[in-house]
N, C-alpha and C positions, 0 to 999 in steps of 0.2 A: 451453620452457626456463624456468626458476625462477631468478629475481634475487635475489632474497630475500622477503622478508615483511613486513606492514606490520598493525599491532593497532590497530584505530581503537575505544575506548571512552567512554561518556557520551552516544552518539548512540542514538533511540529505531529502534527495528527498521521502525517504519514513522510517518512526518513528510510528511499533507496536509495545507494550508493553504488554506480554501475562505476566499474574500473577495466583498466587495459588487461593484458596478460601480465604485464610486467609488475601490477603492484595486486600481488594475492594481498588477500586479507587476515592474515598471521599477520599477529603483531611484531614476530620475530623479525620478518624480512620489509619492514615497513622502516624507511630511512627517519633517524631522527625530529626531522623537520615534519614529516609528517603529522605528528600527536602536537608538535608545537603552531602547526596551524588550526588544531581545532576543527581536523577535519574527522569523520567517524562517528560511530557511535558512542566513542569516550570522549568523541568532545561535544555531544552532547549531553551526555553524565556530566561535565563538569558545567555547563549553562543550565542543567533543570532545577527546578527548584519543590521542593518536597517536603510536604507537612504530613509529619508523622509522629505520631509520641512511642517513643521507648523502642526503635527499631531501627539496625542499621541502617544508615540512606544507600550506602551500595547494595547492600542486598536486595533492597524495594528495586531499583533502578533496575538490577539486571531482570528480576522478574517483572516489570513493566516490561522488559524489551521482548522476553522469552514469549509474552502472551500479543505483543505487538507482531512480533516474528512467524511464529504460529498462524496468524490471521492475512499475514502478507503484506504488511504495510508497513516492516520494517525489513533490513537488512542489508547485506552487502554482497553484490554479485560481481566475482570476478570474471574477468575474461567476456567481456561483454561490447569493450570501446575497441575498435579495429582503425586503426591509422594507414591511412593511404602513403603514396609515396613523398616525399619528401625534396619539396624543388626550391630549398635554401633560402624561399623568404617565409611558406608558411607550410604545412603539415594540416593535412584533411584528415577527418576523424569522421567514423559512423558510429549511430550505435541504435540497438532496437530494444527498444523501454519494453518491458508488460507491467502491465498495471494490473492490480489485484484483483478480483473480481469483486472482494468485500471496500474498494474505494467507493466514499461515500462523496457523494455530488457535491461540487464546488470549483474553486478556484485555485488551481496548483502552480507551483512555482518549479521549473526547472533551470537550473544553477548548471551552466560548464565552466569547469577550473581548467586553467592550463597550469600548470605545475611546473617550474623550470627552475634549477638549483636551490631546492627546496623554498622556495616563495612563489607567491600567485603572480605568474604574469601577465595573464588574460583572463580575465571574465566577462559571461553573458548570461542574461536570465530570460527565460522565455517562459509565458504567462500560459498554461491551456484552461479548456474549461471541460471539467468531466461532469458532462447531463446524460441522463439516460435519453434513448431515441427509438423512436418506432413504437411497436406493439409494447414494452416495457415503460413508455413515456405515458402509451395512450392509457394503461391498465392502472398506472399511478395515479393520471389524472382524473380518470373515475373513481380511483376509488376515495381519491382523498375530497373532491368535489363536487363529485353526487350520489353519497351514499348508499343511498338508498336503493338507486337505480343499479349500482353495483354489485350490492348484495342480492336483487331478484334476479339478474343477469346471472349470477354466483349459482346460486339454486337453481336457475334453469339448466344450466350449461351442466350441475351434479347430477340431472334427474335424465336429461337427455345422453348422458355419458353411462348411467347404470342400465338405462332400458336398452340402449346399446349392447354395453355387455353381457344384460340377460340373453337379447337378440342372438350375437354370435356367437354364446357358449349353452345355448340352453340344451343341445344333444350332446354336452363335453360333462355331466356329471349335473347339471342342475346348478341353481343359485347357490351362494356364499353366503 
């Protein structure tokens, strides 16, 4: 049944938030300056923009993110950015992204903040591009550009896959 509908824009299609040990994700132990930078996912709540008639906007907002979250293309992981040793002009930092399986092909942006008495003191953005590659590239590109051939490939590969199974279960009780 359809209620209505609800346009939520100004929010990025996919919003990880990898962090050190030092800054869990309770908003309890998160310093002041933090929410006043606009970093998180409430400070994305307050940049989205939502057209909805007769319905909380926070309410819509958190279940946008619960089914964002759900899917893996939102959220906040702590314990993830590991800092190297410290030789009093800079501070080396690692950190190993996963990316969701459900990210959809494009161009993403990676953002690192450095954070130092609560304001930014370093930023870099590094651009990658998520395409699919290999046997998942080539089966896309048949199928979206030559149909046809696709789908009799499709049926061959079903028909040879059952004669198959008839082959090496037909003394295990017979066909299904």
């Amino acid at each position: 049944m359809n209620l209505g509908s609800v346009e939520i824009s100004n929010v990025p299609s996919v919003f990880l938030l990898y962090l050190p040990k030092a800054d869990a994700p309770s908003p309890a132990k998160r310093p002041p300056a933090w929410q006043s930078l606009g970093l998180g996912l409430k400070g994305l709540a307050a940049k989205a923009a939502i057209v909805a008639a007769d319905t909380d906007q926070a309410t819509i907002f958190n279940e946008f993110v619960k089914l964002k979250e759900k899917s893996g293309l939102y959220g906040v992981m702590p314990n993830v950015v590991h800092y190297g040793p410290d030789d009093g002009i800079q501070k080396t930092f690692q950190a190993t992204l996963a990316l969701p399986a459900a990210l959809p092909q494009g161009d993403y942006h990676i953002a690192v903040l450095a954070i130092q008495d609560g304001a930014v003191s370093t930023s870099a953005i590094q651009t990658i591009d998520a395409r699919e590659t290999g046997m998942p590239a080539w089966i896309s590109a048949m199928a979206f550009n030559h149909g046809t051939l696709y789908g009799v490939l499709a049926v061959v590969v079903a028909v040879i896959a059952g004669l198959t199974t008839g082959i090496l279960f037909k003394d295990k009780g017979g066909a299904h």
